[in-house]
C-alpha positions, 0 to 999 in steps of 0.5 A, a space after each residue: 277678505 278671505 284667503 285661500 290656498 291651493 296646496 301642491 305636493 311633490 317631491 324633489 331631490 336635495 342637491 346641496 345648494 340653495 335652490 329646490 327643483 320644482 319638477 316641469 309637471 307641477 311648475 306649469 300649473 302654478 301661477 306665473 306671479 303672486 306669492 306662495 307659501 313653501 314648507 320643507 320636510 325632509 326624512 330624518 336621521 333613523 338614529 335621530 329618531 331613535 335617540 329623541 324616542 329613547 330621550 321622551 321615554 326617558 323623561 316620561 319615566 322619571 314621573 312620580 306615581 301621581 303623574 302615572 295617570 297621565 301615562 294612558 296618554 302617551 
């Protein structure tokens, strides 16, 4: 058997507590039962970012020169 997925994409507002706001537009073409498959991605911290770039060019530095080949691939 084969399995196929419908993905639908929106965007909700996090409110700090446990439930996620599916908007009325995008729940009315849902199936009424059956299970879904859901994946949260979220904006993350500017300075998180900048830090985790700063870290990954930091530990790409530290190569000795017969890594320096694998550079061209960053």
């Amino acid at each position: 058997m084969i399995d196929v997925m419908k993905t639908v994409e929106f965007e909700t507002e996090l409110s700090g507590n446990q439930t996620l706001s599916i908007p009325p537009e995008i729940a009315s073409v849902l199936p009424q039962k059956g299970k879904a498959t859901v994946l949260v991605c979220v904006d993350m911290d500017s300075e998180d970012v900048a830090w985790r770039k700063a870290a990954y060019d930091q530990f790409l530095s530290d190569d000795s020169e017969e890594d320096a080949v694998y550079d061209k691939y960053r």
